[in-house]
N, C-alpha and C positions, 0 to 999 in steps of 0.2 A: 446408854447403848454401849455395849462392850466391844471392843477393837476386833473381833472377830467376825462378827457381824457385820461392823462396817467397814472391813475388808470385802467382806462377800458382796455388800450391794456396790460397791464401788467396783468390783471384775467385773459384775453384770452389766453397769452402766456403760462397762470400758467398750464391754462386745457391741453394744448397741450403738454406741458415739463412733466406732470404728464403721459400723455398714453405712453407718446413714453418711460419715465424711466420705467416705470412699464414693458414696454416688455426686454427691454435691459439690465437694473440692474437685473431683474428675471434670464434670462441666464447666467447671470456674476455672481451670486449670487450661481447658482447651479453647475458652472465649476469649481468656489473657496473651495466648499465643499467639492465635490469629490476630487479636487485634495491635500486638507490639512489634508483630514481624522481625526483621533481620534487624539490627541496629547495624547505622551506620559508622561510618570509619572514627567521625567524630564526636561517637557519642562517648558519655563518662558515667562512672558509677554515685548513683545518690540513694544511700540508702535511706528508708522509711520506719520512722519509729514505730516501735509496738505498744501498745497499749498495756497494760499490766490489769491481766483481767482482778478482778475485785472478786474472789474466795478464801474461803476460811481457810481453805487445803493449802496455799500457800502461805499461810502466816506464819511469822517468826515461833518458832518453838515446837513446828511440827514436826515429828520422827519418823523415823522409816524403821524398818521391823527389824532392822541391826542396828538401830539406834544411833544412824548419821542422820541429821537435821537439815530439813529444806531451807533456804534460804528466802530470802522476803520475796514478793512477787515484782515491788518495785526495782528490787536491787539485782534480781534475776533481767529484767528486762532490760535495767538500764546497761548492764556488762554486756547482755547480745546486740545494743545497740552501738556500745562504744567500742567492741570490739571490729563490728562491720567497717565504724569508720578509721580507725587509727589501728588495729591490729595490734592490739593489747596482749600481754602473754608473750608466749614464746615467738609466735608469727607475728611479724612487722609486716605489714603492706609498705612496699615501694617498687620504685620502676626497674622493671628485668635488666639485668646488664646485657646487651648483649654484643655479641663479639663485632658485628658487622650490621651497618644501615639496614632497611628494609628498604628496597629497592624493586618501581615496578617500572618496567620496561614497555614502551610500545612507539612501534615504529608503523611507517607505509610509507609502499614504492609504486611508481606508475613505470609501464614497460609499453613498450613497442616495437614490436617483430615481424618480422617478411617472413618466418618459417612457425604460423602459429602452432600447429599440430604437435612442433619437437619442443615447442618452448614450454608449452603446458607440462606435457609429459618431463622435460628437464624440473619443472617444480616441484611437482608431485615426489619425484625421487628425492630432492633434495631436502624436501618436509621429511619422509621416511629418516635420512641416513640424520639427520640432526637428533632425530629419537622424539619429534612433535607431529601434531594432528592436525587436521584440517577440523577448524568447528564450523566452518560456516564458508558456501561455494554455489557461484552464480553464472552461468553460463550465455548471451545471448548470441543470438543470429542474425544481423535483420539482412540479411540478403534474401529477399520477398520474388523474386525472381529466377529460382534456380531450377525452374521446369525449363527454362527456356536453352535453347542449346549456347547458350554467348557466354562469354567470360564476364564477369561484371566486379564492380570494384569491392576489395575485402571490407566487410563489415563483422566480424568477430567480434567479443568483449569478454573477458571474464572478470570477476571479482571474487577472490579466497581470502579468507581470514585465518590464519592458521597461527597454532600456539605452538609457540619453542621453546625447549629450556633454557633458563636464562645465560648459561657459561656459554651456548651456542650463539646467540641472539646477534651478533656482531659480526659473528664469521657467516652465519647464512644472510644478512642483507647483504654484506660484500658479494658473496656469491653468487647473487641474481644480479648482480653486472655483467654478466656472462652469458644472460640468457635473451637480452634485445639491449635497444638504449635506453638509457635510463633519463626520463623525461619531469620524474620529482621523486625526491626522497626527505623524508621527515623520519626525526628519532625522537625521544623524548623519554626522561624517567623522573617517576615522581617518588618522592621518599616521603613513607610510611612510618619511618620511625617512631615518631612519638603517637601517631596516633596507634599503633598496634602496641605502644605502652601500657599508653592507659585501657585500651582494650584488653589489657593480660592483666591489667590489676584491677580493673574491674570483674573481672572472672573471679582475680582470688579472693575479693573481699564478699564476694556471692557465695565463692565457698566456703569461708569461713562464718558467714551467717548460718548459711545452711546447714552446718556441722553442728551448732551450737542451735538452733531450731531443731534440729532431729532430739540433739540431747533434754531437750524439755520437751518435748514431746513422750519422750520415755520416761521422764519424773511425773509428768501431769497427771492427777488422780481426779478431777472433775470434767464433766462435759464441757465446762465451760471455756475450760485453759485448754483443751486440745482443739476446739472451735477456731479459739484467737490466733494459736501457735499454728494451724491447719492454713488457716486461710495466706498469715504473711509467707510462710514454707511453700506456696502452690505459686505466689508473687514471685521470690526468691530464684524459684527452679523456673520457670518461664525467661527471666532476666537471663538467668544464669546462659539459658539454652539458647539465648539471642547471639550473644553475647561471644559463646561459643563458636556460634555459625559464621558470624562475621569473622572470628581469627582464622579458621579456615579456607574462608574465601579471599583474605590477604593471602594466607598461606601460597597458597594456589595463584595468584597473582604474581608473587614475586618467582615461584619456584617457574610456570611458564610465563614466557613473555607474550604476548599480540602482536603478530607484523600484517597488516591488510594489503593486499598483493592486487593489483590492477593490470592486465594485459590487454593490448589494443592492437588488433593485425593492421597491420597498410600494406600499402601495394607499393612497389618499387616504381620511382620515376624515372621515365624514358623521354626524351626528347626527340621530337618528331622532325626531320630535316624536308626542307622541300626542295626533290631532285626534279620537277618532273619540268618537259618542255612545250618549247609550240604547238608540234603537233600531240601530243601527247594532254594539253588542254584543249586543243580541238578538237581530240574525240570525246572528251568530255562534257565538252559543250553539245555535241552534235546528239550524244549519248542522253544528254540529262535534257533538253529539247524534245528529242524523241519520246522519252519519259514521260513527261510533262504531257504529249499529246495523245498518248497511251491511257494515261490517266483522266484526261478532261473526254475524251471517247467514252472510256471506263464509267465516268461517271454519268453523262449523259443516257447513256443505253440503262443503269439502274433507277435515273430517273421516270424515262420513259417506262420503264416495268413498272414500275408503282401508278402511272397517270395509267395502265393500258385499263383497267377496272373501272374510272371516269370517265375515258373514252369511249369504253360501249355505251356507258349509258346515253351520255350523251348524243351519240347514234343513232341509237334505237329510238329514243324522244323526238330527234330530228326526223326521221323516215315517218314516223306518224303522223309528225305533224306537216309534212310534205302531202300522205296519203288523203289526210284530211281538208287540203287546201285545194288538190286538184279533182276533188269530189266535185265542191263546190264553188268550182269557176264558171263553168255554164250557166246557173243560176245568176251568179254575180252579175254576168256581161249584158245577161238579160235585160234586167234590172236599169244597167246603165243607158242601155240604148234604149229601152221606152221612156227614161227623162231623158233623154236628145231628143227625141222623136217630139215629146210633149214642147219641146223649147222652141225647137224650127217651127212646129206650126203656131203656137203664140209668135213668133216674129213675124210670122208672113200676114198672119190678121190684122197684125197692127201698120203690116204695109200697105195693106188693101184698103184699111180704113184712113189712111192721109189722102192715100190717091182720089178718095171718093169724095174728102172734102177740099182739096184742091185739086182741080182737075187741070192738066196740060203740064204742072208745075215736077218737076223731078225730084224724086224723093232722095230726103238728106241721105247721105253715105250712113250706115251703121255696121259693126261689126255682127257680123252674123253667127251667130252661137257655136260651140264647136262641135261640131260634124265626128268627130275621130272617136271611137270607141275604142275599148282595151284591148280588144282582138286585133283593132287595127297597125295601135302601137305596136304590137306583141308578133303582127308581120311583119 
């Protein structure tokens, strides 16, 4: 096969190995990100070997069309490996010098004030004139009662989180001693130093893989070597962009500081003196008496409206059954007085029959039945 030729199938192959990596390293690309996220403060750089893919294209003795020579596939791999980790060549990987600590600041202060309304507003200005933001601000109220016409005790709160530049961060906690008493104050700074070390030399040893993965990438003359070289380069640039993001977010930490700001209204105490005299609790008395019987009147009469709905009926059941009783009295009395009637004359028969069989002799004492009917009672 003449070099001509198989230059041509090897351009064609390149166009084809380039659409299909572009869709495949893309997804792999975006699964890798999502799933490595931000790295944190103490994470370190570990690079991962490459494989040295097994083609002819890179074997010892092979030329390129000006007659410079590939290098072996292993020897190619093992330099982009040993360069990641020791910075072989001109770049040495080590730690940044740098001029001053990393340094992240965060404070909180608790405040309480008789004049909430100016205290708030005095913060707000003094966030502005520092050249910082409020990121985060909470407001409550619980005075639950403020239809009612009365004064009632202050219940305000607020909580703000606000970022300061760090040259300021000292001079604006001082300054909100100014704004109520100050009832807790906490500062604190952590140093980042080493860990935003190795965070910056793990960035450079990402880049200096990735420099030297692009560079075979551009030598590769099989599908197979830009497959291997695609996949670790898509690992590489993911790392890289972690990696990234978190020296940023130092960044950003040390450059602003966090002070968490707490306000709490109260109300001024007053001591209450007792002037008052004799007569002056006699009317009191007399007063709060009267009251009392105001009230138990008061209450009685709302009683009473509520039973007046029980009371008719009640009423109305009673008049019936009054209507219905005095129907039926005359019948009753009837009734009663012919059992009397029937009783006296059984006693007198039984008088009549002793006397007949003792003659002359006087009949024993008996009580004699009762005579009294209901009408008579009832006269």
């Amino acid at each position: 096969m003449s070099r001509s030729f198989r230059k041509q199938t090897v351009a064609i192959s390149l166009v084809m190995l380039l659409f299909a990596a572009i869709v495949l390293t893309g997804c792999g690309r975006e699964g890798k990100s999502s799933a490595g996220g931000t790295a944190s403060y103490g994470s370190g750089y570990t690079p991962k070997e490459i494989p040295a893919p097994e083609t002819d294209s890179f074997a010892a003795g092979a030329a390129y069309e000006d007659g410079d020579a590939y290098p072996a596939a292993e020897e190619a791999m093992a330099d982009v490996n040993d360069s990641a980790r020791t910075g072989s060549g001109t770049e040495v990987l080590r730690a940044p010098e740098s001029v001053s600590d990393k340094l992240v600041y965060s404070g909180s202060i608790r405040l309480q004030t008789l004049q909430y309304d100016e205290t708030m507003q005095s913060i707000h200005d003094k966030i502005d004139d520092a050249g910082g933001f409020i990121a985060y601000e909470d407001e409550t109220d619980g005075n639950d009662t403020w239809y009612y016409n009365t004064s009632s005790a202050a219940s305000r709160y607020a909580q703000i989180e606000a970022r300061i530049p760090a040259d300021r961060f000292e001079s604006f906690i001082e300054s909100l001693k100014d704004d109520g008493q100050v009832m807790n104050r906490h500062i604190n700074a952590d140093n980042i130093s080493q860990t935003y070390a190795d965070t910056e030399a793990s960035v450079k040893a990402y880049e200096i893989e990735q420099e030297r993965l692009l560079d075979m990438m551009d030598k590769a003359e099989t599908i197979e070597d830009m497959i291997a070289v695609e996949a670790r380069l898509s690992e590489v640039e993911a790392e890289l962009n972690s990696y990234k993001t978190s020296l940023a977010s130092m960044d950003r930490d040390v450059e602003y500081s966090t002070v968490s700001i707490s306000v709490d209204e109260v109300r001024e105490y007053t001591e209450e003196k007792d002037d008052s005299t004799f007569v002056s609790r006699l009317k009191e008395t007399v007063r709060s008496s009267w009251s009392g019987f105001l009230w138990f009147m008061e209450g009685l009469l709302h009683v009473v409206i509520r039973l007046l709905p029980f009371i008719g009926v009640i009423l109305v059941i009673f008049l019936i059954a009054h209507g219905i009783a005095k129907k039926t009295e005359p019948r009753r009395l009837a009734r009663r007085a012919a059992k009397a009637q029937k009783r006296m004359q059984k006693f007198m028969e039984q008088q009549q029959r002793y006397m007949q069989k003792q003659p002359g002799k006087q009949a024993p004492p008996q009580n004699l039945p009762e005579q009294n009917t209901d009408s008579e009672k009832k006269e």
